[in-house]
FINUDO-17333 format. One line per field, with one value per residue (C-alpha): residue in one letter; x, y, z. Coordinates in nm, 4 decimals. Example, Ala and Ser with C-alpha at 12.3 -4.5 7.8 and 13.67 -1.06 7.14 Angstrom:
<lumros>
code c(a;s)
east c(1.2300;1.3670)
north c(-0.4500;-0.1060)
up c(0.7800;0.7140)
</lumros>
This chain:
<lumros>
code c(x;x;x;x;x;x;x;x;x;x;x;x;x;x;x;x;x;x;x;x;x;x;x;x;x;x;x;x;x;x;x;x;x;x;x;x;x;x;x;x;x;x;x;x;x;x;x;x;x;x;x;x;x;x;x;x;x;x;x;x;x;x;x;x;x;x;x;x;x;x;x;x;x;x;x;x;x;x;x;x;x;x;x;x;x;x;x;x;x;x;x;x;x;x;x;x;x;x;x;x;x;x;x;x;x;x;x;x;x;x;x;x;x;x;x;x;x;x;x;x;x;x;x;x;x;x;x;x;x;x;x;x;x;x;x;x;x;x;x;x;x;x;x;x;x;x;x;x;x;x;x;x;x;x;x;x;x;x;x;x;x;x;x;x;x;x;x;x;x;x;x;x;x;x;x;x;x;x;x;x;x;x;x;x;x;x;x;x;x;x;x;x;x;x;x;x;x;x;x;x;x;x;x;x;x;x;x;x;x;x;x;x;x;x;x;x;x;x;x;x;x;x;x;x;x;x;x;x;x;x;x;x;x;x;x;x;x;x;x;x;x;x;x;x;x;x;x;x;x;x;x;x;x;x;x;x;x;x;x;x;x;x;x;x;x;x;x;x;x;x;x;x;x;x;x;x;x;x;x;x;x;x;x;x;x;x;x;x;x;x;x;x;x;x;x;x;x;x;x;x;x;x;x;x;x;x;x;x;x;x;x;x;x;x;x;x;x;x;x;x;x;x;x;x;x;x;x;x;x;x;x;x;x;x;x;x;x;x;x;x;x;x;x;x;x;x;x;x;x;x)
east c(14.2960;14.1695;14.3205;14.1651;13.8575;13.9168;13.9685;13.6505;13.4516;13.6214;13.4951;13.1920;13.0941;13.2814;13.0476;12.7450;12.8298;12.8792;12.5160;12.3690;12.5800;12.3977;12.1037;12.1009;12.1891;11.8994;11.6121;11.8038;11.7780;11.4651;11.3224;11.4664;11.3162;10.9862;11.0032;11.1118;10.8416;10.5833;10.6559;10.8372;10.6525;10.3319;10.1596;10.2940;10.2365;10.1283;10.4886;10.7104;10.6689;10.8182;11.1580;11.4917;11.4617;11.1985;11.2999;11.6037;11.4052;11.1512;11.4436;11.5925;11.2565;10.9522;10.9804;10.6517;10.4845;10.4301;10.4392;10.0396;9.9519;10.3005;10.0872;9.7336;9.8777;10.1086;9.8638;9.5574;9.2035;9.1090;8.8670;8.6811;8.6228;8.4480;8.4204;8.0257;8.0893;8.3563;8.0261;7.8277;8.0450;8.1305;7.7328;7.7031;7.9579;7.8542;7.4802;7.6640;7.8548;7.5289;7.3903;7.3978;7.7453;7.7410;7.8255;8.1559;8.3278;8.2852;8.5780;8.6730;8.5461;8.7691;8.8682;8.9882;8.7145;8.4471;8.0666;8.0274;7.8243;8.1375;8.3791;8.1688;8.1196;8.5439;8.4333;8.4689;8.8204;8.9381;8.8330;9.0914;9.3869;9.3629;9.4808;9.8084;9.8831;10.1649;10.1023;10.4175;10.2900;9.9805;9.7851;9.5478;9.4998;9.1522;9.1260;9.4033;9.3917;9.3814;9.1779;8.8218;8.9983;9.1530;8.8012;8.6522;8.8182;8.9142;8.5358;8.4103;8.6688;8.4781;8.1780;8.3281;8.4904;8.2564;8.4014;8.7885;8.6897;8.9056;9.2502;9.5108;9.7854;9.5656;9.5613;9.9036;9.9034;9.5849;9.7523;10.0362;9.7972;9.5988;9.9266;10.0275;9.6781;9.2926;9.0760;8.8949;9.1616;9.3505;9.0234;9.0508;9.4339;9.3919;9.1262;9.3275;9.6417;9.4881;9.3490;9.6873;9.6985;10.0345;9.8084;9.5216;9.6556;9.7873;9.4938;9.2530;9.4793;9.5105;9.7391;9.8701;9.9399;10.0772;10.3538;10.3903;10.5253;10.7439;10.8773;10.9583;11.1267;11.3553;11.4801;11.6172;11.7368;11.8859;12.0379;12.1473;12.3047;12.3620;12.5419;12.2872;11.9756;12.2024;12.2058;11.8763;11.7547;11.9898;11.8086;11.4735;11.3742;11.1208;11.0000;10.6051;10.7989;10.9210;10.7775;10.4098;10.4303;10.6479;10.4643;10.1532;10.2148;10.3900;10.6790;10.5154;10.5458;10.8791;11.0520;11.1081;10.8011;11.0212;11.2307;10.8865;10.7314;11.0830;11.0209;10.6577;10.8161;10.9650;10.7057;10.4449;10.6928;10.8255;10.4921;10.4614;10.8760;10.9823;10.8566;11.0639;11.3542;11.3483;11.3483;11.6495;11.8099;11.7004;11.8580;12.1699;12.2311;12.1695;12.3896;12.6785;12.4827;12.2567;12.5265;12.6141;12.2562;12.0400;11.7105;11.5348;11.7421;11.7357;11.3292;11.2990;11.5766;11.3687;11.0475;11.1350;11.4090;11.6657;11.4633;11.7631;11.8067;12.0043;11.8382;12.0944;12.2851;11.9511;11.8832;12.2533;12.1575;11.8198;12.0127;12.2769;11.9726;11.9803;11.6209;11.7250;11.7549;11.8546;11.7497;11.3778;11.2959;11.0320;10.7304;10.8447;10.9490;10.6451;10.4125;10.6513;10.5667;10.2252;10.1963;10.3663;10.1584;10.1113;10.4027;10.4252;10.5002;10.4713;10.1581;10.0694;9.9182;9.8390)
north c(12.8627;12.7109;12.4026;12.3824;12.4292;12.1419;11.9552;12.0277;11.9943;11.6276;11.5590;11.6832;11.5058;11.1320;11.1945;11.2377;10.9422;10.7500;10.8298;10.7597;10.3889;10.3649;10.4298;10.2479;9.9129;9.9826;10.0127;9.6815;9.5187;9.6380;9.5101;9.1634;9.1357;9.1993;8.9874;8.7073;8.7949;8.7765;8.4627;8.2410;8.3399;8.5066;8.2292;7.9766;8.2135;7.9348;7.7290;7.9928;8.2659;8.1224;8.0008;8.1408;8.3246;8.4795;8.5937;8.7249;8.9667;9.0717;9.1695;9.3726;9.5931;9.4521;9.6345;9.8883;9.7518;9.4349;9.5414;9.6016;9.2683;9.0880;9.3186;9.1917;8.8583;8.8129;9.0442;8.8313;8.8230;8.6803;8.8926;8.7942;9.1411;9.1495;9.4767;9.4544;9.4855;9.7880;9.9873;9.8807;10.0223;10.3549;10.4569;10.4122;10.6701;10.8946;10.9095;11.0602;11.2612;11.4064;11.4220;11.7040;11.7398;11.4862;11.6589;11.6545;11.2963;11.2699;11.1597;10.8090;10.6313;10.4517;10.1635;10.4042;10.2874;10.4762;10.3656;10.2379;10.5465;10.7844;10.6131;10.6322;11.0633;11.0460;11.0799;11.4427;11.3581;11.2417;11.5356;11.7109;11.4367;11.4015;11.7192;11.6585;11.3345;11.3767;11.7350;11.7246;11.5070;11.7417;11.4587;11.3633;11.7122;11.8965;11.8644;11.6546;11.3282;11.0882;11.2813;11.1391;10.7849;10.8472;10.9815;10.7195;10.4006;10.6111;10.6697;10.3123;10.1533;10.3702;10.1969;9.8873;9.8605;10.1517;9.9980;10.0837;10.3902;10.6022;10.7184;10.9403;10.7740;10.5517;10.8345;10.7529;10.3512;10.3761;10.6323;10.4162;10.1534;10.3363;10.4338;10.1195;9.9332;9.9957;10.1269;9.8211;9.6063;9.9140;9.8631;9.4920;9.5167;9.8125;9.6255;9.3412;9.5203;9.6898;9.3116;9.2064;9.1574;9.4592;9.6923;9.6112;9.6909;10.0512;10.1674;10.0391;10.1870;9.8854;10.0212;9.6765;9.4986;9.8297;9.7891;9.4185;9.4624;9.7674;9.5706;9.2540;9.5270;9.6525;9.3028;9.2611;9.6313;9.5843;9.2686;9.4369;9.7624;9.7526;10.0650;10.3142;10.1406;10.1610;10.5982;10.5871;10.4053;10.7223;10.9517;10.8049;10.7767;10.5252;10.3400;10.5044;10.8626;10.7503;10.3781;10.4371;10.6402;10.4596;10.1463;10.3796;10.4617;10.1725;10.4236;10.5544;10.8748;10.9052;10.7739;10.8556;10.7198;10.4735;10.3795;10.3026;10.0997;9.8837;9.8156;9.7490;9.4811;9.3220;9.3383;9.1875;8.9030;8.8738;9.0375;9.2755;9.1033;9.3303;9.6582;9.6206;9.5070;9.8272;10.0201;9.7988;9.8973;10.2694;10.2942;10.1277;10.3437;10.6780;10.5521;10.7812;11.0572;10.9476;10.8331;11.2329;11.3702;11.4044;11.3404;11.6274;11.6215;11.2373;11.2681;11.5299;11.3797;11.0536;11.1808;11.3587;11.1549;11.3082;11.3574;11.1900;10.8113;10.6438;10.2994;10.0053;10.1812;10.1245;9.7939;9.6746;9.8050;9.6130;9.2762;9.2743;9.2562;8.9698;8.8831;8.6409;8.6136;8.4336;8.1320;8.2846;8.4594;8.7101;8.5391;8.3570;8.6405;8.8827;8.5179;8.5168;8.8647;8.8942;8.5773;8.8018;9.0248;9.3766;9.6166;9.9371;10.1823;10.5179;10.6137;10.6344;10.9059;10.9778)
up c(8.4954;8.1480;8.2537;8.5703;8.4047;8.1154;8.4191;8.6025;8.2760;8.2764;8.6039;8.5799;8.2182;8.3976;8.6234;8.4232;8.2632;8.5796;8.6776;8.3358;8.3088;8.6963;8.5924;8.3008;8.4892;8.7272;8.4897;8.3529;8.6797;8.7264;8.3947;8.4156;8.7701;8.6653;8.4081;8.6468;8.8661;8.5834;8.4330;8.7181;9.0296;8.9743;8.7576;9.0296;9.3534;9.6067;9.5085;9.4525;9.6949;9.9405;9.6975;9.7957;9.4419;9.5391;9.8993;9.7739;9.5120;9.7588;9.9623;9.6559;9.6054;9.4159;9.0487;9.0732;8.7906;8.9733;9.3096;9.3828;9.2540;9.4836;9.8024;9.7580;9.7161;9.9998;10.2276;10.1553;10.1965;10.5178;10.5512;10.2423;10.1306;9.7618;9.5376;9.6564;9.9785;9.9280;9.6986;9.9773;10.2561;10.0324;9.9937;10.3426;10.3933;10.1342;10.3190;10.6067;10.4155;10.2771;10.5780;10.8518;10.9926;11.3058;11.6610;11.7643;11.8951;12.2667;12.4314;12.4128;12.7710;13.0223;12.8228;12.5294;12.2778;12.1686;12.0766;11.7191;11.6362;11.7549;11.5804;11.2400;11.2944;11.2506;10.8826;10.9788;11.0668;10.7415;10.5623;10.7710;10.6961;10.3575;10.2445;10.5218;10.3212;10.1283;10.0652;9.8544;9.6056;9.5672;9.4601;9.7507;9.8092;9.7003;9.3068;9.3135;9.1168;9.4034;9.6444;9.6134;9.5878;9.9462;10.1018;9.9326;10.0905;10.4428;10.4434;10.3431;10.6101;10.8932;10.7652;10.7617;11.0687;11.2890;11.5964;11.5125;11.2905;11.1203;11.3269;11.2295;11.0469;10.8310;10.5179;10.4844;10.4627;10.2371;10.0255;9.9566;9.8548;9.6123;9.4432;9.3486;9.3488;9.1695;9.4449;9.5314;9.5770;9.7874;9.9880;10.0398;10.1212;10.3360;10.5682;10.5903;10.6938;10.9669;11.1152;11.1601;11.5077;11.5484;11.3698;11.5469;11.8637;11.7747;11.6095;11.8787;12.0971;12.3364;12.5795;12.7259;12.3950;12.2308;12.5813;12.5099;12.1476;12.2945;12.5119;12.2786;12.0590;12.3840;12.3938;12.0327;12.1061;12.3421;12.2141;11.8913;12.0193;12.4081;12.4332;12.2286;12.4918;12.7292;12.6218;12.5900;12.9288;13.0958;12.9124;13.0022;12.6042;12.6129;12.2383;12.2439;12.1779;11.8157;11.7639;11.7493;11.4410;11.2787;11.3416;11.2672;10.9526;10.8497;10.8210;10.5170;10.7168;10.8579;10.5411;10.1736;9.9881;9.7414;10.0299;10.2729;9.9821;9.9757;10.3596;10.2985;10.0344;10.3032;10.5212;10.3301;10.3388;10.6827;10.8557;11.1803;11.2810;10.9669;11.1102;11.4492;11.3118;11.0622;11.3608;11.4589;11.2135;11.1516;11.4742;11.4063;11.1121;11.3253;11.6443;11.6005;11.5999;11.8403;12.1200;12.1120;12.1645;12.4939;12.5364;12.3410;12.0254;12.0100;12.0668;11.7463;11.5792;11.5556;11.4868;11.2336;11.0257;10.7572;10.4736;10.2942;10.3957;10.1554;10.1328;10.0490;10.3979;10.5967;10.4221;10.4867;10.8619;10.8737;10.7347;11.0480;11.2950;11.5065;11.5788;11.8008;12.1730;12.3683;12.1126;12.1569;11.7917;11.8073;11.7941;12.1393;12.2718;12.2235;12.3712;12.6509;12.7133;12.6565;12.9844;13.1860;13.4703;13.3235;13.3087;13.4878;13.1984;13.1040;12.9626;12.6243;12.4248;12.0859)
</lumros>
């Protein structure tokens, strides 16, 4: 018995020192590529971003100390958004917020959109969210450190954009940004992520675009693992079930937060292509356990992932999809799509 013991106690302390050497060469690796970052492609952004170097350490995870300045830059400002405009947008907000509580949101009209005044009284709305962000962080909620941050650029973006308003899903991807950028320029890449034309689409909920990119992501699907679409065409599990809040959230939501921010990496590199060919390859990482489920454990199964994804399996996933068919990559396949006559599909809710 003592000996098995000793021998446990080995274990056990080879083990601690395993994990200790491990994380000791990360925080190395880590340091080294932010100091690469720094010096070699941040002073020279407009040459170097697009170097093979620099591809291949996007791909790796942007070290956090850099990674807010690597977003703004790569996300841009198309919009032209200045800090004045962001103060400008914020007092705007905070009148209503001061103001009498506005009636409740009549429901949206026939098109889906409501007026520009509705869409501003989703104010209310946010109030609600915040608190649901992240709750186990416990640093947007009430008193919480980040809180008044969140209401403050959710609120100003209402203001700013009265005619897309605030939807459900957007506390997350501004939360994100305010953790890894000063609120202003969390504004100005917030805004400018929800342009982009993917984004766009969900969050003005326009029903026929939202099917177009669904479909464009059933063809690399399908492409990339016939026999799990094949399982799920039986089983009548159509992409709006788990895709729209992935795409949403910007999987900020459905992921680990340090493993989301490593796809966001990517995505501020590749664009709106990244986010379906992460859900490539989520799936492709889950298709054992998929191929054995029917329709209502694959439906919660992927809308509410294992809380535990180890990321350089998902990543090593995500690097064996083909986005590719047919020689058609997905920009020619989503344009091929989008000339098409509209699609019966099912409908879409949210």
């Amino acid at each position: 018995m003592v000996a098995q013991a000793k021998k446990r106690e080995l274990k056990e302390a080879q083990k601690r020192r395993k994990q200790l050497e491990d994380r000791c060469k990360l925080e190395e690796s880590i340091g080294t590529a932010a100091q690469t970052w720094n010096q070699e492609i941040l002073p020279n952004w407009n040459t170097t971003c697009t170097s093979r170097r620099a591809r291949d350490l996007w791909w790796q995870g942007i070290p956090p100390s850099v990674r807010g300045r690597v977003w703004s830059l790569a996300v841009g400002n198309e919009l032209n958004i200045t800090q004045e405009l962001y103060n400008i947008c914020l007092a705007r907000a905070k009148e209503k917020w001061n103001a009498a509580p506005p009636p409740p949101a009549p429901e949206p009209n026939s098109e889906g959109n409501a007026d520009s005044s509705d869409r501003e009284s989703s104010l209310e709305q946010i109030k609600l969210d915040i608190s649901r962000t992240f709750p186990h962080l416990c640093i947007f909620q009430q008193g919480g450190p980040y809180h008044d941050v969140l209401h403050s650029i959710l609120g100003a973006y209402t203001c700013y954009r009265p005619d897309v308003g605030y939807v459900q899903g957007m506390s997350f991807i501004a939360a994100v940004l305010v953790l890894n950028l000063d609120t202003a320029d969390a504004f100005i890449a917030f805004a400018n992520l929800l342009n982009k034309p993917c984004q766009m689409a969900f969050f003005r909920v326009d029903h026929s675009l939202m099917l177009t990119y669904f479909s464009a992501f059933e063809v690399f699907f399908e492409e990339n693992l016939p026999k799990l679409f094949a399982h799920f065409k039986k089983n009548n599990l159509t992409p709006d079930i788990y895709l729209i809040d992935w795409i949403f959230t910007l999987y900020s939501k459905s992921l680990p937060l340090d493993l989301a921010c490593r796809v966001w990496d990517v995505f501020c590199r590749d664009g709106e292509e990244f986010l379906f060919r992460t859900a490539v390859g989520l799936l492709r990482l889950f298709q054992d356990v998929l191929t054995c489920m029917d329709f209502i454990h694959m439906a919660q199964f992927l809308t509410r992932l294992p809380e535990l994804v180890p990321a350089e399996q998902l990543f090593h996933h995500i690097a064996a999809v083909h986005m590719s068919s047919r020689n058609r990559k997905w920009v020619q396949v989503l344009q091929a799509l989008q000339k098409e006559p509209e699609r019966g599909s099912p409908v879409l809710k949210r």
